[in-house]
N, C-alpha and C positions, 0 to 999 in steps of 0.2 A: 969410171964407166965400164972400163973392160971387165972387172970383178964382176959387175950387175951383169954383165950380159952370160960370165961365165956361169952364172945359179941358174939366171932365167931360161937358157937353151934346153938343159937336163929336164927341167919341170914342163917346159913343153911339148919332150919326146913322150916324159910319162906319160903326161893330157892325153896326146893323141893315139898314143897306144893303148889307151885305154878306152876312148872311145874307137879306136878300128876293133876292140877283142867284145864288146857289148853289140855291135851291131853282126861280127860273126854269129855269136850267140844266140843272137836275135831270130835270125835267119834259119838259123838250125831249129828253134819251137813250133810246135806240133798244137792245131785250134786242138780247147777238148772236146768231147763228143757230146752232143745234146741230150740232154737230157728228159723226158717223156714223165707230164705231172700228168698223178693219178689221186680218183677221191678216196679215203681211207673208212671204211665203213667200221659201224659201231655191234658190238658184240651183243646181242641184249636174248634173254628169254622173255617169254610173252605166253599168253593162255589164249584159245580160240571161246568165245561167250557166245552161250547161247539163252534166251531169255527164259524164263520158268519163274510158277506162282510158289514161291517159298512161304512159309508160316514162321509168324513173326515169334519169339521167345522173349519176356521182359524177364530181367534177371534183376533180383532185388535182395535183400539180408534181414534177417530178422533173428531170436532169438526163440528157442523153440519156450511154450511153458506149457502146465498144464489148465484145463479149459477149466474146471471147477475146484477153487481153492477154497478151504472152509474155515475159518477160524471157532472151535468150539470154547461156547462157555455155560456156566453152570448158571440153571435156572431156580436154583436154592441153593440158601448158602450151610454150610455145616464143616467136618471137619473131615479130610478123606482119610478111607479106610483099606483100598484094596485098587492096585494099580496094576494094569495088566506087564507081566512080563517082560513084553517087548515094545516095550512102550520107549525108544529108543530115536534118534533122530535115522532116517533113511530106513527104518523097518516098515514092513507092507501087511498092516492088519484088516485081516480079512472081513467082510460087510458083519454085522450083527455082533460079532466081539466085545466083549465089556473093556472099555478105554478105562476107566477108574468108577468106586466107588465112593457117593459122600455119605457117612451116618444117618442111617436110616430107621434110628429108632424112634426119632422124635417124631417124624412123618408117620410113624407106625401108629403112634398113640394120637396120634391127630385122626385120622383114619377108624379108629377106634373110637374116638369121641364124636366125630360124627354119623360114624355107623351107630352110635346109641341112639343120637337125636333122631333118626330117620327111623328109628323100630320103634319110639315114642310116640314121634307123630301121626305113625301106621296108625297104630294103636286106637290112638284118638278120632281118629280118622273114621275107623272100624266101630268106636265104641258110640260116635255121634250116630251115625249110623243104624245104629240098633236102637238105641235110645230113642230114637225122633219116630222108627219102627211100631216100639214097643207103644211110646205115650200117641200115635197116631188109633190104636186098639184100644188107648184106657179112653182120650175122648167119647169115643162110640158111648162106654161104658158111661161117663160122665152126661152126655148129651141126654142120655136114658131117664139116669135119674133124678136131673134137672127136668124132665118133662114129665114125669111121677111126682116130683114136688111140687110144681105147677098146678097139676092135677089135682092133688090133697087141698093145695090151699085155696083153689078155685071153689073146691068143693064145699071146705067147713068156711067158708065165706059165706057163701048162696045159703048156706043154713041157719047162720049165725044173722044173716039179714033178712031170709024172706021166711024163715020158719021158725025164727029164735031157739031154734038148736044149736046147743055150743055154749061156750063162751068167747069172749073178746081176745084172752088169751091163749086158748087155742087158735084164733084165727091169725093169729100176731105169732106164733109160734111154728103154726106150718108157712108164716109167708117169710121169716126169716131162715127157714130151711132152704125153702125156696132159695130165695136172695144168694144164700151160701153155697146151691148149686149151679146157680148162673153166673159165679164167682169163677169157681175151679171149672167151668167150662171155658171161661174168657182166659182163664190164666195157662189154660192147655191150649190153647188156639194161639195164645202169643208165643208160647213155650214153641210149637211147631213150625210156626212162621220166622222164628229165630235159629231155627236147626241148619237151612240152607245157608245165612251166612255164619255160623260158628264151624258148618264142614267147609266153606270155602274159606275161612281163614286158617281152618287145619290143614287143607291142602298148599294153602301159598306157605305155611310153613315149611309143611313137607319136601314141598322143591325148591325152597331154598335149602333146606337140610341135605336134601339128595345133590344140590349143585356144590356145596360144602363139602359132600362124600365124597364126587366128583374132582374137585379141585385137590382135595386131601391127598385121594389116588393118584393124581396126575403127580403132586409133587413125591407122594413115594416114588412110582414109577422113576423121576428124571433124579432123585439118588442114583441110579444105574445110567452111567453116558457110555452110549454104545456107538460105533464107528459106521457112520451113517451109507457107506461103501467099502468095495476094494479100498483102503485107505494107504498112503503114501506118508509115514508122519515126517511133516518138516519142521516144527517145532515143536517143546512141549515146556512150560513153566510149572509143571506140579509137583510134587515129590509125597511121601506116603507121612500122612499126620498132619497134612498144613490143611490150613482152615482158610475156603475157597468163598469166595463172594457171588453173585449173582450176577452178571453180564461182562465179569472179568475172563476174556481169552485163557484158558489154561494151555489149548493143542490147535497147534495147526497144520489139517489134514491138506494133502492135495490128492486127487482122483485121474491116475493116469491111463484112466482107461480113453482118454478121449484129447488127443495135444492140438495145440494151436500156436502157429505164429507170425506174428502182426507183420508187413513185409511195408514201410514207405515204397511209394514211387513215385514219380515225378508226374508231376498232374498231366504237364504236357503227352508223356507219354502214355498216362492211362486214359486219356480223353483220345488219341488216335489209337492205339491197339488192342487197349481190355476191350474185353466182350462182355456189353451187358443184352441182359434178356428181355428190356424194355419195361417188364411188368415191377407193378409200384404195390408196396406192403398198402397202401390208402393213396385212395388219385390226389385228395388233397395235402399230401405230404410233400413238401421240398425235399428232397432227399434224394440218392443215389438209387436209379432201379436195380435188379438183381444182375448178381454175374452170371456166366455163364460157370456153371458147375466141370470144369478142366480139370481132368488131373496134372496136378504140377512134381517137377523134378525136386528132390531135398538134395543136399548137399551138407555134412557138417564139413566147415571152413579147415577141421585140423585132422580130416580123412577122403582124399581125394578119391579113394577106391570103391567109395559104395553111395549108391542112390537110392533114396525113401521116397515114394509116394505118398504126396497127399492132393486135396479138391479143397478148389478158390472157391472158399465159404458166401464171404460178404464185404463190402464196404467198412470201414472201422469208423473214420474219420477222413478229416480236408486240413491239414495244418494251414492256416493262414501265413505262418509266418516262413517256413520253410518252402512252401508250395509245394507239398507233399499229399498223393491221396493212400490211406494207409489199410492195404487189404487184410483180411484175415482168410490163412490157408492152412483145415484141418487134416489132421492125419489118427486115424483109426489107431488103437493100442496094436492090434495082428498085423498092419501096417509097419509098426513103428520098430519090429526086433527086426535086427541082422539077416537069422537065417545061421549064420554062420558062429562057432565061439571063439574064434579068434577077434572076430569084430564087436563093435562095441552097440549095442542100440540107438537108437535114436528117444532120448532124455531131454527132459526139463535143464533149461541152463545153456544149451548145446546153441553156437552163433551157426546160422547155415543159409547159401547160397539154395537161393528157390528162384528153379525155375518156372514162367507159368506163359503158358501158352495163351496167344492172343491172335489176332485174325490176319488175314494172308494176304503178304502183299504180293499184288499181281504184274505179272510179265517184267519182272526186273533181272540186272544182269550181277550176278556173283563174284566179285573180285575179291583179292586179298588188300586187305584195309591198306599198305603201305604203297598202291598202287594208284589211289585216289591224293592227290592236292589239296593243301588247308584249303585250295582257291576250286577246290571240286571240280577237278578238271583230272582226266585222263591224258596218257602218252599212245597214240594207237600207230600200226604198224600199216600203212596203206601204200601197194604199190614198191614196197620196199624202202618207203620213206618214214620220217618221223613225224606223226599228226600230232598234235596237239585238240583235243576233243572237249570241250566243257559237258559234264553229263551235270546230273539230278541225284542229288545223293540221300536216297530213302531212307537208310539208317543204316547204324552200325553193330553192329552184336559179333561180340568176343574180337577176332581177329580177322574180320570178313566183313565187307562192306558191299549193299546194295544199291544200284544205280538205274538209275531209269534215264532215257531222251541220252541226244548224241553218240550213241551206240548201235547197230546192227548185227542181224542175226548172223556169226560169224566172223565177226570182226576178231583180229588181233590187238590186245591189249599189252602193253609192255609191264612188266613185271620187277624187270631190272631197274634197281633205283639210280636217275643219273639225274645228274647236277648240272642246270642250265646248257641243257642240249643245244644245238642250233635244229631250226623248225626247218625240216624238210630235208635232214640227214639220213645219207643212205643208211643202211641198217643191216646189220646180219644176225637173224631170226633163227631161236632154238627155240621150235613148241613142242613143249610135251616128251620132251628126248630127241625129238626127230628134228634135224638141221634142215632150216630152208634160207637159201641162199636170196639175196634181194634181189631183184628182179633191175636189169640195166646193168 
């Protein structure tokens, strides 16, 4: 027991010395100083809105082409003989130029044989004519002397019967003279009365003859295919010696003096913004009334640095299946060059952003699109708090979004994108360059 007592005394001086040296220590600690919590405000820039009627822009794509494309083909066939020069894919052959020649000699002589028949029928024509003339003056003649034979055999009749002067055979002799001149009178009267239709079947000859000459010359003429405008050749199948058929395409021309192109839009969109002019091509047509005639911005898609004008023509179509309405928006040829030769024209083929003005939305407020909510709600600065605002979101175009309702003239919009704020956070406001500090 003495051993136990000799370990346990040492451990109890430590103990206690240990607790006497933590309660000094104790004694000697100093409270710390309190500490003063304050709110930490949020850094944000923001725009001051103010409301105004802006003019709406639909922006839409399309491919530019040209407005009158032609496929030529040959309206007699034969074998070609003479091919213009530049008769070439992408050459520009000027209006009345001769495109190619097909052999024109066989139309010559057709031509030729019709022009015979036509100087024949003249002819005949001319020669009935005179004839019906001439035996109209021998009648008279005949008329005469059938009424002298008359006369004769009236006479040695009355003689031969009341005065037995004569004989039987004289009296039988002048009454078949007679007879013979009331013959060739009836055979001249029908002869005359046959003239009118022997000259009216000379003339229905004749103009068929003439329509023959007609038709002959038409097909010499279209041997020569000539380039029905400014021409533009986009294709050509001919080459000099092949033997061309009658409604077969040889060239196909396009005319750039007048471009066009087809632009979808979204129905919804063109049923609120396009501008039409109410008036209808027939009251009883379903159809789309007229646009309003705008001039719209061109854009080709792979030259950011130059804009072409053209005017919203007309209505194209309604795709059903896209729900698409699809305008047509032309552009004038003096329209369509650069200006400039380092740039390029504006060409058939060419994809471009077109803009086209449509009608003006009113008293809305202008923010930058990343400032609106999928849930179209705004972040506003009121008081030097953080509002949370639901507006009305009229549309969007390019990188800017319009907004109407929950909004005032004035207000602070926040600009700075922040990520589940708390509602009614102080705020420290940069408009415009200029620092305004939150109020409180």
């Amino acid at each position: 027991m003495l051993k136990a007592l000799r370990i346990a005394i040492p451990c109890m001086v430590v103990l206690v010395a240990g607790v006497a040296g933590m309660k000094v220590l104790a004694s000697m600690k100093r409270p710390p100083a309190k500490a003063h919590a304050s709110e930490q405000a949020i850094r944000v820039e923001a725009i001051r809105v103010a409301a105004e009627d802006v003019p709406v822009v639909i922006t839409g794509y399309g491919t530019v082409r040209a407005l009158n494309t032609v496929a030529i083909a040959p309206e007699v066939s034969g074998r070609v003989t003479e091919i213009h020069p530049r008769l070439e894919v992408g050459e520009v052959i000027p209006s009345g130029e001769t495109l190619l020649v097909i052999d024109p000699r066989t139309y010559e002589a057709m031509v030729a044989d019709a022009q015979a028949m036509v100087n024949q029928l003249e002819s005949t024509v001319k020669r009935l004519s005179v004839q019906s003339k001439l035996d109209r003056e021998r009648l008279a003649t005949l008329e005469r002397t059938r009424d002298l034979a008359r006369a004769e055999f009236e006479r040695l009749k009355n003689l031969f019967e009341n005065d037995q002067v004569g004989t039987q055979a004289a009296v039988e002799s002048t009454e078949q003279a007679y007879n013979g001149a009331i013959d060739q009178v009836d055979r001249m009267i029908q002869a005359l009365e046959l003239y009118p239709v022997q000259i009216a079947e000379a003339k229905s000859g004749l103009a068929a003859a003439e329509a023959r000459l007609e038709q002959s010359r038409l097909s010499l003429e279209r041997t020569r295919i000539v380039a029905p405008f400014n021409a533009r050749v986009k294709s050509h199948q001919v080459e000099l010696g092949q033997l061309v058929a009658p409604g077969a395409p040889v060239v196909t021309l396009a005319d750039d003096s007048v471009l066009e192109i087809s632009v979808p839009l979204d129905s919804r969109e063109a049923q609120r913004w396009l501008g039409f002019d109410g008036q209808r091509a027939a009251e009883d047509s379903a159809w789309f009334s007229g646009l309003e005639p705008v001039t719209c911005a061109i854009q080709w898609t792979d030259d950011d640095g130059h804009v072409w004008n053209g005017t919203l023509h007309r209505v194209e179509q309604f795709d059903e299946q896209t729900r698409t309405v699809t305008v047509a928006v032309r552009i004038a040829a003096e329209n369509a060059l650069s200006g400039d030769a380092d740039r390029l024209p504006l060409v058939e083929g060419m994809f471009c952003q077109v803009g086209i003005p449509g009608k003006t939305m009113p008293s809305v407020f202008r923010l930058p699109r990343s400032a609106v909510s999928f849930k179209n709600t705004v972040y506003a600065a009121r008081d030097g708090r953080l509002c949370t605002v639901a507006v009305d979101l009229v549309r969007d175009q390019g990188d800017e979004a319009f907004v109407a309702g929950g909004l005032s003239e004035g207000d602070l919009v926040v600009t700075t994108r922040l990520v589940d704020p708390l509602e009614n956070a102080l705020l420290d406001v940069e408009v415009w360059g200029a620092k305004e500090e939150s109020e409180g």
